[in-house]
C-alpha positions as CSV (number, residue, x, y, z in Angstrom):
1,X,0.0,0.0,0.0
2,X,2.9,2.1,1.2
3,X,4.6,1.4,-2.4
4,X,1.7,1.9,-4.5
5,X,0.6,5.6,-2.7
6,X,4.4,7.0,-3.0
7,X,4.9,5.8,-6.6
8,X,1.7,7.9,-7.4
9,X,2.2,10.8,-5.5
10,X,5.3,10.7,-7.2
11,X,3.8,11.2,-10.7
12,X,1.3,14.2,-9.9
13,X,3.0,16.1,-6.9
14,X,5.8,18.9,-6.7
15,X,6.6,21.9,-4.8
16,X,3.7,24.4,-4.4
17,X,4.8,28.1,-5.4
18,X,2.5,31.4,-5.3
19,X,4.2,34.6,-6.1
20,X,2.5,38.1,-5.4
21,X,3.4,41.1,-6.2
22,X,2.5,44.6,-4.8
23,X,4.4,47.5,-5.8
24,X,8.1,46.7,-5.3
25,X,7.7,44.6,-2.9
26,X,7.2,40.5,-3.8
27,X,5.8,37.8,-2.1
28,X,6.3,34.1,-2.3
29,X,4.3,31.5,-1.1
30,X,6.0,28.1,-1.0
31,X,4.7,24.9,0.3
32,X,6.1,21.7,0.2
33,X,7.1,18.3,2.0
34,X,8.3,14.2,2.0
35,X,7.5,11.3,3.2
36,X,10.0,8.6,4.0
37,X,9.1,4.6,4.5
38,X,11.8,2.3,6.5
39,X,11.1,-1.0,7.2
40,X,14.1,-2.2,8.8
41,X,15.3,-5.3,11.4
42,X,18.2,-6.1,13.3
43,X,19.1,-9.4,15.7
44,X,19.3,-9.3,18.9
45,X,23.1,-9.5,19.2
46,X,23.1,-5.9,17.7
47,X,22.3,-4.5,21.0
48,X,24.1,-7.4,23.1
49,X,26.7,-9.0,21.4
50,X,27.0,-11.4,24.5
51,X,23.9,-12.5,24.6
52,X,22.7,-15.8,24.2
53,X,20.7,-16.5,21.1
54,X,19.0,-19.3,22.4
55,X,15.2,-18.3,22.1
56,X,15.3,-14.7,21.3
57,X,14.2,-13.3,17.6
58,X,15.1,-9.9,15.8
59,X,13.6,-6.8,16.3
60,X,11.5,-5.7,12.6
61,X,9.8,-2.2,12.4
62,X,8.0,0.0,9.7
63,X,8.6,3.9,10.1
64,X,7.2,6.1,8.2
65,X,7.4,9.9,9.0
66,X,5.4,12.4,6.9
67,X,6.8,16.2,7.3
68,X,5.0,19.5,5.8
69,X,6.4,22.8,5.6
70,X,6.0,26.4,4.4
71,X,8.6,29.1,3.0
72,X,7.0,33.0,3.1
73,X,9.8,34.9,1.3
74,X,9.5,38.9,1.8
75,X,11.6,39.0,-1.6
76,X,15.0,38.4,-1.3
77,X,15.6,39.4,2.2
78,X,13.4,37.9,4.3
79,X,11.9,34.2,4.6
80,X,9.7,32.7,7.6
81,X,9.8,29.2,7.7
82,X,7.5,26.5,9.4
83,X,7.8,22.7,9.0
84,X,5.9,20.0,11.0
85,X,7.0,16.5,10.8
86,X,4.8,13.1,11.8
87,X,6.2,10.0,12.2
88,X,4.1,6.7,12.9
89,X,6.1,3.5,14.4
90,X,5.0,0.2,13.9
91,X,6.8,-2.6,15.6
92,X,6.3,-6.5,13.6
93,X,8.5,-8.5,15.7
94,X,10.4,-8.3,19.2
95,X,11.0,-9.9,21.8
96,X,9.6,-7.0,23.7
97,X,6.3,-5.2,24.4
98,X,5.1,-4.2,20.9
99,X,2.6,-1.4,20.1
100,X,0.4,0.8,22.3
101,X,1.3,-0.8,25.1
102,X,1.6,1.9,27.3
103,X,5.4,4.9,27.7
104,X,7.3,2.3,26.7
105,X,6.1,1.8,23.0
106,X,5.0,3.9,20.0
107,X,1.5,5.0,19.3
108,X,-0.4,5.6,17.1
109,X,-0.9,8.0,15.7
110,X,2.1,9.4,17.4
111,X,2.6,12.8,17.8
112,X,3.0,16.2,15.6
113,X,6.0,18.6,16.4
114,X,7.4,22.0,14.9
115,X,10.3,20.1,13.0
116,X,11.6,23.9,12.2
117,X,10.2,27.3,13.3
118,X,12.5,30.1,12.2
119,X,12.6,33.6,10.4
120,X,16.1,34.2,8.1
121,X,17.4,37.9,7.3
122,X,19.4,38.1,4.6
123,X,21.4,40.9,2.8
124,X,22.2,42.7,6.5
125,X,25.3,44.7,6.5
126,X,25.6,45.0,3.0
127,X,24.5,41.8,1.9
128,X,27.6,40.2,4.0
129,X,25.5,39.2,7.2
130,X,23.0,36.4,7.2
131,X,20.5,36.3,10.6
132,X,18.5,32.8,11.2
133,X,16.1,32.8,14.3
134,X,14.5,30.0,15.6
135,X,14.3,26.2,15.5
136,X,16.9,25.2,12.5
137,X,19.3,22.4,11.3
138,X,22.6,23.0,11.9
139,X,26.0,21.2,11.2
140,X,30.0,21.5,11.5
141,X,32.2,20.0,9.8
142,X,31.2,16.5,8.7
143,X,28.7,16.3,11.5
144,X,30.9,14.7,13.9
145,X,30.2,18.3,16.5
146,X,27.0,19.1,15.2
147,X,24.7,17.1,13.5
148,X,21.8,15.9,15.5
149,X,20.1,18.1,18.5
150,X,17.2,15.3,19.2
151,X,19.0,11.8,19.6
152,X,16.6,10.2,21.4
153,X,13.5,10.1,18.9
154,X,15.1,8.0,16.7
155,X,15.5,10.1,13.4
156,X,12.2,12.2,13.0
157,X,13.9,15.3,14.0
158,X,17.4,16.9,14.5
159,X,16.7,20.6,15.0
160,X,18.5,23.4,17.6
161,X,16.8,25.8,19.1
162,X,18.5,29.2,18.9
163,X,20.3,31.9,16.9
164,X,22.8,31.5,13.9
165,X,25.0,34.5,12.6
166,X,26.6,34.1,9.3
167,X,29.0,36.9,7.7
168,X,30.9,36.5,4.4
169,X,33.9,38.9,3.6
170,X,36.0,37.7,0.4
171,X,37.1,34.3,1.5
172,X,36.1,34.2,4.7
173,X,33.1,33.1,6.9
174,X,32.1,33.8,10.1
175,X,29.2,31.8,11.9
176,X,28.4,33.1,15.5
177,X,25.4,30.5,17.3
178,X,23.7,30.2,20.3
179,X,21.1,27.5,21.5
180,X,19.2,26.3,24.2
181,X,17.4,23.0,23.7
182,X,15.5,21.4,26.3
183,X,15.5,17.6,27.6
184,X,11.9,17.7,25.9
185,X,9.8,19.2,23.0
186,X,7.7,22.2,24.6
187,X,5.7,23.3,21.5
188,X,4.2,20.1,20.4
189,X,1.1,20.8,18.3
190,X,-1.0,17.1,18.4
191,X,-1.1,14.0,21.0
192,X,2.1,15.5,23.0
193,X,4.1,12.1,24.5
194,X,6.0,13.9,26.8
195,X,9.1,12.6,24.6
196,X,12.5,12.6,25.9
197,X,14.8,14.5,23.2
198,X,17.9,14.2,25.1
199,X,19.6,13.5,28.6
200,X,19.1,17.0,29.7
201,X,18.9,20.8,29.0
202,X,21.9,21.3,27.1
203,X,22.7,25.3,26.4
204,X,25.5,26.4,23.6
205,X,27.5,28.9,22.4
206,X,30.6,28.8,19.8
207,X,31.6,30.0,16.6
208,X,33.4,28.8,13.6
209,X,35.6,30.8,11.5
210,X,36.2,29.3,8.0
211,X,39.2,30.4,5.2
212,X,39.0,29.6,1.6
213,X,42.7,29.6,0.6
214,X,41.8,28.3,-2.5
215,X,40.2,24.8,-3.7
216,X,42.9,22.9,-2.4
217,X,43.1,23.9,1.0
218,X,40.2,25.6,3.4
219,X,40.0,25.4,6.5
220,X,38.1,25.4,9.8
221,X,38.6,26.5,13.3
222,X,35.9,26.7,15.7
223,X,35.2,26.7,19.8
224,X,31.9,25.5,21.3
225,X,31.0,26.3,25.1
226,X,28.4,23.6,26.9
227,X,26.7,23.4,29.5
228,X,24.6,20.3,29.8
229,X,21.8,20.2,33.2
230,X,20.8,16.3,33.1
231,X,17.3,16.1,34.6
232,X,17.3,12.7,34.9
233,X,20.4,11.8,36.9
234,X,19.6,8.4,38.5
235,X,18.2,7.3,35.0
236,X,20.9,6.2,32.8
237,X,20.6,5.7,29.3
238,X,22.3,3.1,27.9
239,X,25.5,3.2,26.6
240,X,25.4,6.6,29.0
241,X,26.9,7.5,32.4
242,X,23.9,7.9,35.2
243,X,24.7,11.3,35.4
244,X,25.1,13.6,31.8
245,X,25.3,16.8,33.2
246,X,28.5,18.2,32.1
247,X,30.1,21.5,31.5
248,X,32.3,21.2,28.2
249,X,34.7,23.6,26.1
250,X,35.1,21.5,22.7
251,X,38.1,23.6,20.2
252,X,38.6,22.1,16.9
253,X,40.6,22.4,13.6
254,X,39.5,20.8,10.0
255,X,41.6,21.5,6.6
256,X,40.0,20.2,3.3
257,X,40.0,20.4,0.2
258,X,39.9,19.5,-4.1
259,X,43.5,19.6,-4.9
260,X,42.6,18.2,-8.2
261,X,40.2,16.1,-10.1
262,X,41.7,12.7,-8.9
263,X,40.6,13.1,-5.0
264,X,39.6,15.3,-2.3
265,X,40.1,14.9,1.8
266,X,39.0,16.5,5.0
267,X,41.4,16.4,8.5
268,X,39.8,17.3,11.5
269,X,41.0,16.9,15.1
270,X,39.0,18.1,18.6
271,X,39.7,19.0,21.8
272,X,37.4,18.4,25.2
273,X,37.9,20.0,28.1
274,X,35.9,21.2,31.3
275,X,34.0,19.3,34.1
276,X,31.6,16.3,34.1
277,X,28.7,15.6,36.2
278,X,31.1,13.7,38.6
279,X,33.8,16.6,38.9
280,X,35.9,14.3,37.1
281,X,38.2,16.9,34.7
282,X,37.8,16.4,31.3
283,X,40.5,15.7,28.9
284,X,39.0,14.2,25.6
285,X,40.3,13.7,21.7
286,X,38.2,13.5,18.7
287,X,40.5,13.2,15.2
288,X,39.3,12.3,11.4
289,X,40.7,12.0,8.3
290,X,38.8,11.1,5.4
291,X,40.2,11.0,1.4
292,X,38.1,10.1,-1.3
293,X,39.9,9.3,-4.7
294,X,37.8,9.5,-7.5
295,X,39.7,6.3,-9.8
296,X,38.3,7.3,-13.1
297,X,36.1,10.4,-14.0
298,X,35.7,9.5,-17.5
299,X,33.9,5.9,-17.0
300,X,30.6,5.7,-17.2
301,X,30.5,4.1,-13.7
302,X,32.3,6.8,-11.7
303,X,34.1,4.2,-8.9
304,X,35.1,6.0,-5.7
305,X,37.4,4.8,-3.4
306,X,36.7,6.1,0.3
307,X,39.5,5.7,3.4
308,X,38.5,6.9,6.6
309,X,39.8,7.0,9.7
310,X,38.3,8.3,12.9
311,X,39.2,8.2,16.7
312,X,36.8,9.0,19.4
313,X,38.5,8.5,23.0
314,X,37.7,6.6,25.9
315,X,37.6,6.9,29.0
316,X,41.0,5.3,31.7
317,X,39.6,4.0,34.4
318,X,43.2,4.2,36.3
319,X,43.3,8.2,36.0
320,X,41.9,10.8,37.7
321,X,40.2,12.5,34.7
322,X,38.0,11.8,32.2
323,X,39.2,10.8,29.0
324,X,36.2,9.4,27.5
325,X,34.3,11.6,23.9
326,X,31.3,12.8,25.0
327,X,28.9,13.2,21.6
328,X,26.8,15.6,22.6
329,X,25.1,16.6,19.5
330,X,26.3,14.0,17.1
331,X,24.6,10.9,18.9
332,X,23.5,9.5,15.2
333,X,24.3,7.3,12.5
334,X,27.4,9.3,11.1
335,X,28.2,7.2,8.6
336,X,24.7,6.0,6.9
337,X,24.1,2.7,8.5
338,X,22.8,1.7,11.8
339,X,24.0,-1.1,13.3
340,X,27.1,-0.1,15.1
341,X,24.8,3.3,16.3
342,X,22.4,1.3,17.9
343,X,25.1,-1.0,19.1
344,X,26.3,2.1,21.4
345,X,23.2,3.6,21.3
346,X,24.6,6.4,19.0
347,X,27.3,7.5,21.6
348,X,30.3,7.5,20.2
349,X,32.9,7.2,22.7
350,X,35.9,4.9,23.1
351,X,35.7,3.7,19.2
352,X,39.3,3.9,16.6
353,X,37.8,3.2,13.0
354,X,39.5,2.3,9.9
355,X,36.7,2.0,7.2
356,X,37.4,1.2,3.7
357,X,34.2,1.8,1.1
358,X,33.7,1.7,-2.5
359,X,30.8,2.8,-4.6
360,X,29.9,2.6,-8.2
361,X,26.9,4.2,-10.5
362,X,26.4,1.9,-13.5
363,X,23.9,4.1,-14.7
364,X,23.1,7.8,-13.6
365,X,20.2,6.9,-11.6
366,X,21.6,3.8,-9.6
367,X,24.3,3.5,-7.0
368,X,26.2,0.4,-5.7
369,X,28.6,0.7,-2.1
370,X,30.3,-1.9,-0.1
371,X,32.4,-1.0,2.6
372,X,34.7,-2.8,5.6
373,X,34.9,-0.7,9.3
374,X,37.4,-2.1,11.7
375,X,37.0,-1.0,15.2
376,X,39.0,-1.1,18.1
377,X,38.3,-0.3,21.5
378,X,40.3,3.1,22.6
379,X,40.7,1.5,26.2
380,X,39.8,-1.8,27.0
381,X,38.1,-1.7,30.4
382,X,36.0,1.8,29.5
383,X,32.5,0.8,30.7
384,X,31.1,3.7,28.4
385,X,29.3,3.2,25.9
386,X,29.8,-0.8,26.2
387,X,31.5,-2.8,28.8
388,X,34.2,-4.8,27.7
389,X,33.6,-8.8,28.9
390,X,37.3,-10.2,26.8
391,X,40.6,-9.7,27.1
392,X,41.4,-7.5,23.7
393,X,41.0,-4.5,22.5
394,X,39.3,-5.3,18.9
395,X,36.1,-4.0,18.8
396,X,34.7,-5.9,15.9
397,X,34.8,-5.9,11.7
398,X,30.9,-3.9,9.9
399,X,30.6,-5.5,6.6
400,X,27.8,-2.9,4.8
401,X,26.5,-3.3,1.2
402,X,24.0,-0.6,-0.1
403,X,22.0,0.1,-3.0
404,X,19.9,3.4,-4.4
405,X,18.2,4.4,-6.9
406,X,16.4,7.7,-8.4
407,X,13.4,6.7,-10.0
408,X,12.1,10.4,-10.7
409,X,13.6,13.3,-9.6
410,X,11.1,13.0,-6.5
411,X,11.8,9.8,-5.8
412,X,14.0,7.1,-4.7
413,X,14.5,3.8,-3.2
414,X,17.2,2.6,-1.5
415,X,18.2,-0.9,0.7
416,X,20.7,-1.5,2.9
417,X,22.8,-4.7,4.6
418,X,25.7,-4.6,7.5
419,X,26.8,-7.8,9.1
420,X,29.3,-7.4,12.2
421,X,31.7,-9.8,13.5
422,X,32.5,-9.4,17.1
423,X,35.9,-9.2,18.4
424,X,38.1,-10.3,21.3
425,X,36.6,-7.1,23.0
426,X,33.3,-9.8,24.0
427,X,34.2,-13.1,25.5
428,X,31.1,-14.4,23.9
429,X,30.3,-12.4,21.3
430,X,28.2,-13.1,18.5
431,X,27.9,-11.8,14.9
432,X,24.5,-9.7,14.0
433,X,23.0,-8.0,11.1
434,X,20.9,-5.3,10.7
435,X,19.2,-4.5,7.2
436,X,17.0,-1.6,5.8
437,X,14.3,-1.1,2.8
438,X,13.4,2.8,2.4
439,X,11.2,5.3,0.0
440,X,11.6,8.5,-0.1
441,X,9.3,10.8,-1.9
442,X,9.5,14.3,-2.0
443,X,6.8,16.9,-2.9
């Protein structure tokens, strides 16, 4: 039913637009929105690569979040816009109480949330200063600082709440931010849950300062003040401490760049300090490098050889301090799939990576890419995100195959396979797999 409703939409729906005019001034009217379909399953070894198999099955699900949205534009200066986003869960199989079943599970139909709220100013200062106001999307980097502001509802939403400055001036860039975003959603429009976003009220302010050299080198520099207020403390999440609050000064570098046709790469390193909500000092590392090597241009197939490397540290039980990455808006599938995310529960902490991928297009429309992760545990006997039951230090080898295609400019389908084999980090641990099937249809 799913199926046969997108590929139809597909054909007769696109982007509303109303223009108006009155005087100088114009006015534009947009409306638009998407609907994504996932039916996905994972074993239970995903979660708890210890645990016995013996009489437990996977967990299968169909989510499929609807999101609307608006654009006013006050001709080129100003632009208010509002999005709402839906998304209805539907559990198939697990070993675990299923479907309206009480706070524990999804219902339907779930509820309806401002996905974005915001008014942008443009063209301030002589067109040099760009204003944003309000609930936004908002990213450094590659997402491994900022990327995600609502972990804890599972993908429908990843919106801040707060300000972004951003001034250009020849080649450089200036972005100025402030947020405050609360443990939950306050502004719910329909059937409020009372959803947990995140482990507390988290309030930021940083700002980034990025150089275009030229195409082969840019670069990066940025500082981000935290203060996190957990309002749970005696409720941990997993693959979290008991207590989240924290106070945290992250300062970070990243240089990237096209320095010709045959590859481009991205370094990035990050620096924690501050004060858990322990007192423990904080002294934590984050470092990525990332080069993609485009192997020949000119075929129609377009292979593209990825090597990527990533550290997140971990925490020494042995010292006084605490060494341990704390993700604090990047708790999300970073790099596409989900197994290894919902393995630590999307907090990235004590992890080394070495991932190898390779993708090919056959044909403009379709994509092919397989890819190998090793991990390795940072520190063996971290407890955070996931204790360590054997006596090594390797974490465990992702196998990931994935597939899209474009049908219409609207919409696409994609599927998605990872199979991980569990290292000598586990004394018993057992290999798992996690797949996905989604649509996405955009309107």
């Amino acid at each position: 039913m799913v199926v046969s409703i997108v590929l139809w939409t597909s054909a007769i729906m696109a982007e509303f637009k109303l223009e108006m005019s009155k005087d100088d001034s114009q006015f534009c009217l947009r409306v638009g929105g998407d609907l994504r379909a996932r039916y996905e399953g994972y074993t239970v070894n995903v979660a708890q690569p210890d645990a016995d198999k013996a009489g437990r099955h996977t967990t299968e699900y169909l989510r499929v979040r609807t999101r609307v949205w608006t654009a006013l534009d006050f001709g080129e200066d100003i632009t208010v816009n509002l999005r709402l986003a839906n998304r209805v869960h539907k559990v198939t199989t697990s070993p675990n109480r299923k479907n309206n079943n009480g706070a524990s599970t999804w219902e339907f139909p779930d509820e309806t949330v401002f996905d974005s709220a915001n008014v942008v100013f443009r063209n301030l200062f002589d067109g040099r200063l760009e204003l944003t106001v309000g609930r936004q999307d908002f990213s450094l980097g590659k997402g491994l600082i900022f990327s995600e502001g609502t972990p804890l509802d599972q993908g429908r939403t990843q919106y801040f709440d707060g300000a972004v400055a951003k001034y250009k001036a020849d080649k450089e860039e200036f972005k100025l931010f402030s947020f405050y975003d609360s443990w939950k959603d306050r502004f719910v429009g329909i059937n409020d849950r009372n959803r947990r976003l995140r482990s507390g009220d988290v309030f930021t302010a940083g700002l980034q300062w990025t150089h275009d050299f030229n195409d082969a080198l840019k670069s990066d520099m940025y500082y981000v003040f935290q203060d996190v207020d957990d309002k749970h403390p005696e409720e941990a999440e997993r693959g979290h401490y008991a207590d989240s609050s924290a106070s945290i000064h992250t300062v970070g570098l990243r240089f990237f760049g096209k320095p010709s046709e045959l590859f481009d790469y991205s370094l990035e390193a990050a620096h924690q300090s501050g004060r858990d909500g322990y007192d423990d000092v904080i002294n934590a590392w984050m470092a990525d490098a990332r080069v993609n090597f485009y192997l020949a241009a000119e075929s129609e197939i377009k292979p593209v050889l990825t090597l990527n490397f990533t550290h997140f540290s971990g925490d020494d039980q042995d010292s006084r301090r605490n060494e341990g990455w704390i993700p604090l808006m990047s708790q999300c599938p970073l790099w596409g799939e989900e197994l290894v995310p919902i393995m630590l529960n999307g907090y990235w902490n004590n992890i080394d990576s070495l991932r190898f991928a390779f993708a090919i297009s056959p044909i403009e429309s379709l994509k092919f890419t397989v890819s190998a992760t090793e991990y390795l545990a940072d520190e063996k006997d971290a407890n955070i995100p996931v204790q360590g039951t054997g006596d090594g230090r390797r974490f465990g080898t992702l196998l990931n195959a994935a597939a899209s295609y474009q049908f219409t400019d609207t919409f696409s389908v994609q599927g998605q396979f990872s199979h991980f084999i569990a290292g000598s980090y586990f004394a018993n641990g057992h290999d798992s797999n996690w797949g996905r099937i989604e649509l996405m249809q955009v309107f």
